[in-house]
C-alpha positions in Angstrom: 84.0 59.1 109.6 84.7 61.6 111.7 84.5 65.6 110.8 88.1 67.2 110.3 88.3 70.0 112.4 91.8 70.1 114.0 91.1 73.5 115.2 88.2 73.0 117.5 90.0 69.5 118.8 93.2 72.0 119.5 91.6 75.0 121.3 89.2 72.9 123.0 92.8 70.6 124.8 93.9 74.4 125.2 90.7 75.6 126.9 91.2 72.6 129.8 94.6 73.8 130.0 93.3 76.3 131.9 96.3 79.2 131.9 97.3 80.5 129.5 101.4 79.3 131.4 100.0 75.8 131.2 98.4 76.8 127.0 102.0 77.3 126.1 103.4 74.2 127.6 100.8 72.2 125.6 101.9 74.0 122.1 105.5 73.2 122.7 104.5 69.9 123.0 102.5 69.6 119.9 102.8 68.7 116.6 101.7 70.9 113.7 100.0 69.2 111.1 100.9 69.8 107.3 99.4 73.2 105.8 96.6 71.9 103.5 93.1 73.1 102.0 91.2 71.6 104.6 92.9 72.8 107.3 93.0 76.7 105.8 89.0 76.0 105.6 88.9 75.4 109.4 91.1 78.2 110.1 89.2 80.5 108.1 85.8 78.7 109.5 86.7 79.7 112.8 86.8 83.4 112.4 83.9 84.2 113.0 83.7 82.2 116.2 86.4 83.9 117.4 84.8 87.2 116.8 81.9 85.9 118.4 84.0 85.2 122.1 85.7 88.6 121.6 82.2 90.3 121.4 80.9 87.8 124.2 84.2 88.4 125.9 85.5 85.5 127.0 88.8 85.7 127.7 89.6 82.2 127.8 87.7 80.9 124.8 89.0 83.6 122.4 92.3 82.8 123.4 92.2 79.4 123.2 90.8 80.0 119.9 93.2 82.1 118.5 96.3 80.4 119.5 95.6 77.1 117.7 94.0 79.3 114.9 97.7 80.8 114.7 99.7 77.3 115.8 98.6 75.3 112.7 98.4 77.9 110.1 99.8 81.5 111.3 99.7 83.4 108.1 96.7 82.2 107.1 94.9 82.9 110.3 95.8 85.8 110.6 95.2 87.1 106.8 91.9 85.9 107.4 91.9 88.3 110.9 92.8 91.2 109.7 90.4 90.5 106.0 87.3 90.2 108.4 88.4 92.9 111.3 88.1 90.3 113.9 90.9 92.1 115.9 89.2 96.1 115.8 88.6 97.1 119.1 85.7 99.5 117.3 83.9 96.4 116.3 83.3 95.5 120.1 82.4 98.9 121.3 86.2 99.4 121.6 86.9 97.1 124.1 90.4 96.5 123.4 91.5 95.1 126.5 91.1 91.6 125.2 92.1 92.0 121.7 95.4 93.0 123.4 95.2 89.7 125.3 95.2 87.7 122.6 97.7 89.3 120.2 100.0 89.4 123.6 99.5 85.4 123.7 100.3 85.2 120.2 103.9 86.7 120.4 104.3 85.1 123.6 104.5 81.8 121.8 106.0 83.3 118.7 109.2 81.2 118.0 106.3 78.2 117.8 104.6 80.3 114.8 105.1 79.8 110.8 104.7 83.4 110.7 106.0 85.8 108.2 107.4 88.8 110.0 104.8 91.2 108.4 102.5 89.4 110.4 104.2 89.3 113.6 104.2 93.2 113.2 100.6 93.1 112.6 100.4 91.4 115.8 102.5 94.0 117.9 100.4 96.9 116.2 97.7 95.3 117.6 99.0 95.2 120.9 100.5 99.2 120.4 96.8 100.2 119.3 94.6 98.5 121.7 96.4 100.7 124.4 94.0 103.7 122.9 91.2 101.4 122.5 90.2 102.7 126.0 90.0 106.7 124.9 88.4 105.9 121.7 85.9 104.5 123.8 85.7 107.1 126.3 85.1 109.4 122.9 82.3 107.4 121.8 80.7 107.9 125.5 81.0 111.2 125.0 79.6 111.0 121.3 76.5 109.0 122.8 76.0 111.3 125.8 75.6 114.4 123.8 72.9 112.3 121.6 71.2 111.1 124.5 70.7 114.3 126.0 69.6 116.5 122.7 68.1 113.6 121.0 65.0 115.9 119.7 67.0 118.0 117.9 70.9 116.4 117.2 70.4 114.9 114.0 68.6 117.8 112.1 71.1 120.3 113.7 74.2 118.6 112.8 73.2 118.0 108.8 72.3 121.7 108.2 75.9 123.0 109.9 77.6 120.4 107.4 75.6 121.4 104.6 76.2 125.4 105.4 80.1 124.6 105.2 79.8 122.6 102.2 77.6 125.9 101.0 80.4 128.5 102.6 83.6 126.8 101.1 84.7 126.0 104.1 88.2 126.2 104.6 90.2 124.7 107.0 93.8 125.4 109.0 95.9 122.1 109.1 97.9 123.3 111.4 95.1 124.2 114.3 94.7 122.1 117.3 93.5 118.9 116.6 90.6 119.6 119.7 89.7 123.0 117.3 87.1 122.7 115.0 89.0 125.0 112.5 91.4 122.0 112.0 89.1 119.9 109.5 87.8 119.9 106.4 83.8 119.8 105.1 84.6 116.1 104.0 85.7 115.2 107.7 82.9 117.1 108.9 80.3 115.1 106.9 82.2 111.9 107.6 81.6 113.4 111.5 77.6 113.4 110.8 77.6 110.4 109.5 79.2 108.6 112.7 76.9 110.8 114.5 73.7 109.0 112.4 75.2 106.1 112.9 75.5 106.2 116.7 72.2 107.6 116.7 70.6 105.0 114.4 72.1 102.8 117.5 70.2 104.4 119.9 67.1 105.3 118.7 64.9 104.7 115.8 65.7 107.0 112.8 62.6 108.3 111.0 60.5 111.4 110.5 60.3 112.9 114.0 64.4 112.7 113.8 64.3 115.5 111.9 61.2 117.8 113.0 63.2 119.9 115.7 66.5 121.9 115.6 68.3 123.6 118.1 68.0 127.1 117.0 70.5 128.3 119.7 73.3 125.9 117.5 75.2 129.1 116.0 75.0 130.8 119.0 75.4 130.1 123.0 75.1 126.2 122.2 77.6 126.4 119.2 80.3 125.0 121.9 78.3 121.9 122.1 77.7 120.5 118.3 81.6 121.8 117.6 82.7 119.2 120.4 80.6 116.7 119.1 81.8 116.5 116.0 85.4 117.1 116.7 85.2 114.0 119.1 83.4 112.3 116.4 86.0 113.0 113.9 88.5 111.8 115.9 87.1 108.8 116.6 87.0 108.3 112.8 90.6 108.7 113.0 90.8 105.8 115.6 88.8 103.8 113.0 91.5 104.8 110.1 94.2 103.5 112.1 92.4 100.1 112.6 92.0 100.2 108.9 95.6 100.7 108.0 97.1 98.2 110.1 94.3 95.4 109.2 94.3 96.5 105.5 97.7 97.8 104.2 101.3 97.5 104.9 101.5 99.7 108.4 102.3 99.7 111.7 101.3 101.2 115.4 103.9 101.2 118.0 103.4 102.9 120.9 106.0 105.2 123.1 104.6 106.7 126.4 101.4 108.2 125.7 101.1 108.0 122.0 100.6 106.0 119.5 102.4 106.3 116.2 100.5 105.2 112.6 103.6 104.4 109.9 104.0 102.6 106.6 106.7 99.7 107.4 108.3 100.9 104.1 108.3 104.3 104.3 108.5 104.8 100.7 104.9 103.5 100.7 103.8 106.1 102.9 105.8 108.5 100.1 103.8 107.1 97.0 100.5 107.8 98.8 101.2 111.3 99.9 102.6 111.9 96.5 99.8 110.4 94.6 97.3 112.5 96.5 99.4 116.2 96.1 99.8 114.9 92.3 95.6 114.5 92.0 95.5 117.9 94.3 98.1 119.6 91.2 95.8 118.3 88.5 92.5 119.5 89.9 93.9 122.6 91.0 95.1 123.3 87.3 91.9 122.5 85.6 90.2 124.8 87.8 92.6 127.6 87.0 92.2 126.9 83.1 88.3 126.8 83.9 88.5 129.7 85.8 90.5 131.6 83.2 87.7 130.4 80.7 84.7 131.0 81.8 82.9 128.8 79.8 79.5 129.0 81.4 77.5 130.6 84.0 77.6 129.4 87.9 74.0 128.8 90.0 75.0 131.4 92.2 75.1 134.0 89.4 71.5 132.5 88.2 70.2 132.8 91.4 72.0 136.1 91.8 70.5 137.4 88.5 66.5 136.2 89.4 67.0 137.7 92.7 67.8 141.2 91.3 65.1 140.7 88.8 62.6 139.9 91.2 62.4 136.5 89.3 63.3 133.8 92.5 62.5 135.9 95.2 58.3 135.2 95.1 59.4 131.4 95.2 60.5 131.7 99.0 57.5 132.3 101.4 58.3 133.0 105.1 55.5 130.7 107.1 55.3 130.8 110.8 53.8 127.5 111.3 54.4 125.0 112.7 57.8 126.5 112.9 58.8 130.0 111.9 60.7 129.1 108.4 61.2 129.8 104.6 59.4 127.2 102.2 60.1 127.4 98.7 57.0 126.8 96.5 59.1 125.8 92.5 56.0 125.5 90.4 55.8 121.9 89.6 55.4 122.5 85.6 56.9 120.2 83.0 58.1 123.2 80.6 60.0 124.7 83.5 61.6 121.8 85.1 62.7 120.9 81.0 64.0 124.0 80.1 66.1 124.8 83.6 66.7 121.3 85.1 66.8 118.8 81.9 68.7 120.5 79.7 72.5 119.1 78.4 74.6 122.3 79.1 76.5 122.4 81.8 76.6 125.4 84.4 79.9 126.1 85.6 79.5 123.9 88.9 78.7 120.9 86.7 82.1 121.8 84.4 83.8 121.3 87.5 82.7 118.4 88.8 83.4 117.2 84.7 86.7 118.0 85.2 87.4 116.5 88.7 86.4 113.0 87.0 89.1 113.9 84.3 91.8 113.9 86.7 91.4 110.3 85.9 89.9 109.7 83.0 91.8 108.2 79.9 89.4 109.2 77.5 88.4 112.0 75.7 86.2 114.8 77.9 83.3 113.7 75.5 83.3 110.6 77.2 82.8 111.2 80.9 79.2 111.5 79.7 78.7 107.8 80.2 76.6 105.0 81.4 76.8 104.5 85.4 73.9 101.3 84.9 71.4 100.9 81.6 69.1 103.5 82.4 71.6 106.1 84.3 74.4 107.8 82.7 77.1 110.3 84.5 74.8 113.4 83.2 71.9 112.0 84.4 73.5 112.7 88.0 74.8 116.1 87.2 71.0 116.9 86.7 70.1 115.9 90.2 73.0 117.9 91.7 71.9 120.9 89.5 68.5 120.7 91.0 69.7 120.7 94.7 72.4 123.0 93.5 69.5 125.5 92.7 67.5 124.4 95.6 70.1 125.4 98.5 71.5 128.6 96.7 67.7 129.7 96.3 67.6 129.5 100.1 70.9 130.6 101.0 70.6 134.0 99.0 67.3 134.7 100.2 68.7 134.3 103.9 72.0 136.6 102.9 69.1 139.3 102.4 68.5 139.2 105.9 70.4 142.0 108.1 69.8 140.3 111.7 72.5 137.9 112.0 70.3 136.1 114.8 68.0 135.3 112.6 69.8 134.4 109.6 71.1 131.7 111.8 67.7 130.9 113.1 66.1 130.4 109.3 69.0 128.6 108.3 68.6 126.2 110.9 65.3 125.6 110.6 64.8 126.4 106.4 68.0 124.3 104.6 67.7 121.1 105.2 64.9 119.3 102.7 62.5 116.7 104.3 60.6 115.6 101.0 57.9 112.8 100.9 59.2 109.6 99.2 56.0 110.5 95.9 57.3 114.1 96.0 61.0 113.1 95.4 60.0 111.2 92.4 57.6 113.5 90.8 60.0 116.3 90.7 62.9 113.6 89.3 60.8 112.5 86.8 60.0 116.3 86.1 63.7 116.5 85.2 64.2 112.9 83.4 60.7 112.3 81.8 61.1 108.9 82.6 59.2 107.3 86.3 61.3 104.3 85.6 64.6 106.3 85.6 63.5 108.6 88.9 63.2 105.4 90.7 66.3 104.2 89.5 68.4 107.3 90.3 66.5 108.2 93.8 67.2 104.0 94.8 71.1 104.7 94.1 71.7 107.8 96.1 69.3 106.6 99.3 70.8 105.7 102.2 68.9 103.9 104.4 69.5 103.9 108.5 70.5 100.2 109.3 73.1 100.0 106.7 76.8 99.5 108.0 78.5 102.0 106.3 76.5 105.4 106.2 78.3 108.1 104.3 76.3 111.7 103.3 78.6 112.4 100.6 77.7 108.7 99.0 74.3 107.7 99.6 72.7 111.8 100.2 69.1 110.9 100.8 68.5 109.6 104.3 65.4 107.1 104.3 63.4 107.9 107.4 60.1 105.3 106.5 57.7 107.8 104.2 60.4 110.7 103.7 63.8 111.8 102.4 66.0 114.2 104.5 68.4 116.0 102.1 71.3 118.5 102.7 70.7 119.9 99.1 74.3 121.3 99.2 76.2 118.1 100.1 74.1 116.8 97.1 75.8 119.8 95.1 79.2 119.9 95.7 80.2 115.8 96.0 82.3 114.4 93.5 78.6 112.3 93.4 78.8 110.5 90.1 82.5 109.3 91.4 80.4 108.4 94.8 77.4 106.7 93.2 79.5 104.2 91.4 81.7 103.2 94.4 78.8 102.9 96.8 76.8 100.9 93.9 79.5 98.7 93.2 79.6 99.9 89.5 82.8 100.8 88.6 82.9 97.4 86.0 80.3 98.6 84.7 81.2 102.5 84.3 85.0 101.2 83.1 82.7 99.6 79.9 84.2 96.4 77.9 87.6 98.1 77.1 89.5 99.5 79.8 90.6 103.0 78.8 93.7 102.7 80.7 94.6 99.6 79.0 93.8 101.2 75.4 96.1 104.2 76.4 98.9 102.7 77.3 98.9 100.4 74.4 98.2 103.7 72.2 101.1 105.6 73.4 103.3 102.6 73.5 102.4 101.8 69.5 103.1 105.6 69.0 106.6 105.4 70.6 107.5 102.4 68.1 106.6 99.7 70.1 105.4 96.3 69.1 102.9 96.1 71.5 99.3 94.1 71.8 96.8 94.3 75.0 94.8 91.7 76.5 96.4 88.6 75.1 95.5 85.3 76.3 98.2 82.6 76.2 99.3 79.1 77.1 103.1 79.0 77.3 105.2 76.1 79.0 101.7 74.6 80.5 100.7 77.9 81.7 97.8 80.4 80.6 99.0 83.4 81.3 96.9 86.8 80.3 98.8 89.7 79.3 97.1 93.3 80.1 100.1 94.9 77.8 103.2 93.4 76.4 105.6 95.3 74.4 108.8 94.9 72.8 111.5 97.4 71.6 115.2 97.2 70.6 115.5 93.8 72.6 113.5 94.3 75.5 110.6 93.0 76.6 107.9 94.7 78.6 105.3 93.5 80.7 102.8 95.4 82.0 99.5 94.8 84.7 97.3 97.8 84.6 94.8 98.5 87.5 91.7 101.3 86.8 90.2 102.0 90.2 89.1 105.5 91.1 91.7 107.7 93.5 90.8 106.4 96.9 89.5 109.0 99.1 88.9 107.2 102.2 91.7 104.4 103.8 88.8 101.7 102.8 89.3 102.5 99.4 92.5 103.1 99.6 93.1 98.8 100.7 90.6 98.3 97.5 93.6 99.9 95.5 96.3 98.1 97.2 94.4 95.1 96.8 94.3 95.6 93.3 97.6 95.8 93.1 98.9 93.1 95.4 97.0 91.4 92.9 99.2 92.6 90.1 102.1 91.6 91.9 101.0 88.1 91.8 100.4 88.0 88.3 103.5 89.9 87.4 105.3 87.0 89.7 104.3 84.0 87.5 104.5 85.9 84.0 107.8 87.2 84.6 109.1 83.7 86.0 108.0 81.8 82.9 109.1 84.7 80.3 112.4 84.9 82.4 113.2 81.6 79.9 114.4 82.5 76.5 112.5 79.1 75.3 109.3 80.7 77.2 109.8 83.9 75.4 110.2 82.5 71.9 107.5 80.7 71.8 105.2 83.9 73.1 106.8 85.7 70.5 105.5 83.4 68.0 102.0 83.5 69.0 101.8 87.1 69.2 103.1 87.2 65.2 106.7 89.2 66.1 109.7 88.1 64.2 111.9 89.2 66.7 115.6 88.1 68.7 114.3 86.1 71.9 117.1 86.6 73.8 116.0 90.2 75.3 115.7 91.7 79.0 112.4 91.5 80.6 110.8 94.2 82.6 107.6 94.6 84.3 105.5 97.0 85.7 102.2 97.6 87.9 100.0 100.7 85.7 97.6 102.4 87.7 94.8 104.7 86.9 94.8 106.7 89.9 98.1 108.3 91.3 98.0 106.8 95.0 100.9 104.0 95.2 102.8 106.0 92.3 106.2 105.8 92.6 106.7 102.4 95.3 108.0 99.4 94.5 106.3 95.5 95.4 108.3 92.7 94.7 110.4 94.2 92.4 107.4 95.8 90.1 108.0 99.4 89.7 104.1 101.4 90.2 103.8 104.2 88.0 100.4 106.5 87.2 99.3 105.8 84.0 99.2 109.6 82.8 103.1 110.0 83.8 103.7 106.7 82.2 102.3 107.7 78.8 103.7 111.3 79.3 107.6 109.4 79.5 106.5 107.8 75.8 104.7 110.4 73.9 106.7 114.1 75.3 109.1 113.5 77.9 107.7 116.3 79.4 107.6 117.3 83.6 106.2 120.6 83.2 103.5 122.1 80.6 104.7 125.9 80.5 107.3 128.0 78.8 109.9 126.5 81.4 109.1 123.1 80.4 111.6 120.5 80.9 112.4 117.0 79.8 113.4 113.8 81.0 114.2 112.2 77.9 118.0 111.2 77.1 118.2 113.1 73.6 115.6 115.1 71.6 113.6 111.5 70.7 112.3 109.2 73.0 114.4 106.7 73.3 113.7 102.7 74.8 116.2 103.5 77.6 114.1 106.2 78.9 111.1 103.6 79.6 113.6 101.4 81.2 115.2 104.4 83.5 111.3 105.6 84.0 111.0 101.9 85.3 114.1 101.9 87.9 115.3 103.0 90.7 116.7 106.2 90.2 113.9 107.6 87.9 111.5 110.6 88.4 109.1 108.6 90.3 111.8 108.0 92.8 112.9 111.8 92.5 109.6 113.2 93.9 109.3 110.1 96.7 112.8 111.6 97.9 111.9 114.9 97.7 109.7 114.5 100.6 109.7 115.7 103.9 108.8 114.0 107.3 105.6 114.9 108.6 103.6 113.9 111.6 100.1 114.5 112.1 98.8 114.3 115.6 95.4 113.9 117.3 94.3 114.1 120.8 92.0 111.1 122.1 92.1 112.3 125.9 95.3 111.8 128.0 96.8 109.4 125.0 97.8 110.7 121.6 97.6 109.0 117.8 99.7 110.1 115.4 100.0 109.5 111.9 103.6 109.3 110.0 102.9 111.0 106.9 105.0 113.3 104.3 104.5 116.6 102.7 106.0 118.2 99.7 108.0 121.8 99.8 107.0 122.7 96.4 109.6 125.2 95.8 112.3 123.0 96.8 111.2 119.9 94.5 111.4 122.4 91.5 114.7 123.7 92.6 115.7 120.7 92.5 113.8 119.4 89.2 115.6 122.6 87.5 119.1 121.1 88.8 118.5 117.8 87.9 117.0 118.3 84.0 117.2 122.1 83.2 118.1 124.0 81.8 114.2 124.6 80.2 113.7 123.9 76.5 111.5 124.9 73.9 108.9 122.3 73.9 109.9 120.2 76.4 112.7 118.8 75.0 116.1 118.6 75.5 118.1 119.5 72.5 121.4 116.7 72.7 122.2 114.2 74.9 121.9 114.9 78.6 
């Protein structure tokens, strides 16, 4: 019996069509086959083929390929396109000119396509984009040039200036050219050196000798050079970002004259992201202020400050002149010291703030972001390794502050702040800190990143394998969110989340508080159907349905898709319980295996719950999004603001179940703050073409006029004394 594979048979007819005039004239002619499971599996089988012609470049296989990919199943084909990347000019050393071709050919013949029009748009964004495939390329010339020519010394340089912002507290101006280096932050710098590794690891081998020489003229008459390299590097990240959002989330790239324009194709999505990061922004910017206000513990900088003065630290750094004029610091490798500085439990002030950054998200008590990362590892277990680096790097740095000559202040920390430590070395001082050989292994394994990988990030995986050594910029170690990092480059989030997910837990608390019935993580059969319920909840005859989702705030567009996946997910899941329980019948008998004497005939509402605040306030299918914080804020206080001019969203001075359901709809406070925002375009220059990105900011002054207008005046408390 023959193999089925009514893809190949169709693109190979296409192929002896010849033209891609005379392709056409052979799909009108055709008949589609039936979607079924076997033909999805060819579809999706031939992926990778195509990706292989695009790389190989041939035009008229890829084609070929892709059109009969797209005529029998067109949103299948290209789901599985944009899940794989297949049509990224950066996967092909941005060659876009024939990933254009092919989406081109696609809409030519796209009356003959079962395509949803999401993914005809996907289509033309392809087209729009892979008109700046050509100066993203002409970037990454200019990105490999610069490493060609100062291959000796590129690397080592480029990791010490990102690890002496990330020391400085850098700080950037938004609103500087995008061709200035003052426009970006430390994170898009360190995202720079790691594109930078990467095009390296490309070109050469990565190991020791990498890292022996540094161009000690890199703060001075060569500082031109490394700025320009990593501005051209960071925007070619931003290339990358737009291939991301188009393949991974619901956006778009059209193209007018010479630029090309990023947007959400409902702008309130756009809206919900901006506003979810500005709401994570307010929250870590208010724990800082109460923890600055506190002072609950000392910094490093004021230890090392302190042993300096005291003459303490300063014996510990040795100027040596061989084999290159730099400081070495010689930290007595003795057990008692390493226990009583490095091991210890209490936080210094740097670790109380990367604490609280996790609690922007956490659903727990603070207690409990002390916890397990794997069986051996737990959260404080990687605060110790940034304390030690933490001490390591301010050591250095206020030793070279001592120095009057500018010149060679730059000089030492060129050649003194980046660590190069022997793979035996690295462990014996970890297991200085943990006691424990077994747990040094562990921890050093999950923050090495090793040359070959894909995806090569400083701030995720901070020690660089070269084959016998560890290159380290002690400070990027220090101030990552790194216990945040180590989990989502280790895959470990289920693990770190634990059996019970705290978000679920706090949403049924709060609900059970307010006087719901309520019960989480409910498995049921109802009219032939399991269905399992994250949260359901009833109250004066309405029935809630809730799908919670407990992934980190996405700092990157990568993770940002995870999220959305997440919650696409949600929608699905939402769509079949909400169909079934839409049936009184349905309902009744749920209400019966859940134990609730209670009328049947109620109003049914759902909503997506997620941990994070990105996507808070947009709308899929019908399923409201709401952070979880804000959601259990509208149950337990009705409160927007924390101060003396607290207000309150709540009807009357109780909660009532008709603020849930106005929380839930259209014209809530989620929807308040999408509207409050204002159009903003950020623009970034990739040579003679432009790419912009559609975006939003927030006047802050203006959304709490208009907060004030819409539920002052302020009460005591938070609430609203009467009915509003």
């Amino acid at each position: 019996m023959s193999q089925f594979q009514p893809v190949s048979d169709l693109a190979a007819r296409l192929i002896a069509a010849k033209s891609q005039r005379a392709m056409v004239a052979l799909l009108r002619n055709q008949v589609r086959q039936p979607t079924s499971k076997s033909l999805a599996s060819d579809v999706k089988a031939h992926v990778q083929l195509l990706a292989k012609y695009l790389n190989d470049n041939r035009a008229g296989e890829a084609i070929a390929t892709a059109l009969a990919m797209m005529f029998l199943d067109a949103d299948h084909a290209i789901a599985c396109m944009r899940r794989e990347g297949v049509l990224r000019a950066s996967r092909y050393e941005f060659r876009g000119s024939l990933i254009g071709r092919v989406a081109k050919a696609a809409l030519s013949v796209r009356e003959l396509l079962t395509a949803s029009p999401d993914r005809i748009v996907y289509l033309e964004s392809v087209v729009a984009l892979s008109r700046l495939a050509g100066n993203a390329r002409a970037l990454q010339k200019e990105i490999e040039t610069t490493i060609r020519s100062r291959h000796a010394v590129v690397l080592k340089t480029v990791f010490v200036m990102v690890n002496t912002l990330f020391y400085h507290g850098w700080l950037n101006d938004h609103e500087a050219s995008s061709l200035s280096g003052h426009r970006y932050s430390s994170e898009e710098y360190a995202e720079a050196a790691s594109l930078v590794l990467r095009t390296y690891a490309s070109m050469f081998p990565v190991d020791g000798v990498s890292f022996t020489h540094v161009d000690t003229d890199a703060f001075t008459k060569n500082a031109l050079v490394y700025e320009r390299l990593l501005v051209a590097a960071i925007r070619l990240t931003k290339f990358r970002e737009a291939e991301f959002f188009i393949d991974g989330l619901p956006y778009r790239a059209d193209s007018a004259g010479e630029t090309v324009t990023i947007s959400s194709i409902d702008p309130d999505l756009e809206r919900s992201v901006r506003l979810g990061y500005i709401q994570s922004q307010n929250q870590g910017m208010i724990r800082y202020t109460h923890l600055q206000q506190t002072k609950p513990a000392i910094s490093m900088r004021s230890v090392i400050d302190r042993g300096f003065e005291r003459g303490s630290f300063g014996e510990m750094l040795e100027l040596v002149e061989q084999p290159i004029r730099r400081l070495v610091l010689r930290l007595p490798a003795v057990p008692e010291i390493f226990e009583e500085f490095f091991a210890r439990d209490d936080l210094f002030l740097d670790e109380l703030q990367m604490l609280l950054a996790l609690d922007v998200d956490n659903f727990g008590t603070f207690e409990e972001l002390i916890f397990s990362i794997t069986d051996h590892v737990t959260s404080m277990d990687v605060f110790k390794v940034q304390r030690y680096f933490n001490f390591l790097s301010c050591a250095y740095q206020r030793r070279l502050s001592d120095l009057k000559d500018e010149s060679e202040r730059g000089e030492l920390t060129l050649t003194s702040t980046l660590l190069v430590i022997r793979h035996d070395d690295l462990i014996k001082q970890m297991e200085l800190i943990f006691g424990d050989v077994d747990k040094a292994v562990e921890i050093v394994s999950l923050l090495t990143m090793e040359p070959g990988e894909p995806h090569l990030d400083l701030q995720y995986r901070p020690f660089l394998d070269t084959g016998g050594y560890y290159v380290i910029a002690p400070h990027v170690v220090a101030a990552s969110n790194l216990v945040r990092n180590t989990i989502v480059a280790n895959r470990l989030r289920s693990a770190a989340i634990g059996p019970k997910d705290r978000v679920v837990q706090a949403v049924t608390e709060a609900l059970g508080c307010a006087g719901f019935l309520v019960h989480s993580d409910f498995e049921v059969k109802v009219a032939g159907q399991e269905l399992e319920l994250d949260v359901v909840a009833w109250r004066d005859r309405s029935l809630f349905l809730f799908e919670c989702k407990n992934a980190y705030h996405p700092v990157s567009v990568h993770e940002m898709r995870n999220s959305w996946d997440h919650i696409r997910s949600a929608r699905k899941q939402l769509d079949k319980r909400h169909k079934i329980l839409a049936n009184t019948n349905n309902r009744e008998v749920l209400f019966q295996k859940l134990g609730w004497d209670v009328d049947a005939s109620c109003e049914v509402h759902t909503g997506i719950v997620i941990g994070n605040r990105v996507f808070h306030g947009a709308n899929l299918n019908g399923h409201p999004i709401r952070q979880a914080h804000e959601l259990i804020n509208v149950l337990t206080s009705g409160r927007i603001v924390a101060d003396e001019d607290s207000l309150s969203f709540w009807r009357g001075p109780d909660f009532q179940t008709a603020d849930l359901i106005a929380y839930l709809g259209p014209a809530s406070i989620a929807t308040d703050q999408l509207a409050a925002l204002d159009p903003r375009e950020w623009r970034y220059s990739m040579g003679y073409r432009d790419l912009a990105f559609s975006s939003y900011v927030l006047d802050m002054i203006k959304w709490d006029r208009e907060l004030r207008a819409r539920h002052g005046p302020p009460v005591i408390g938070g609430r609203r004394q009467g009915l509003s």
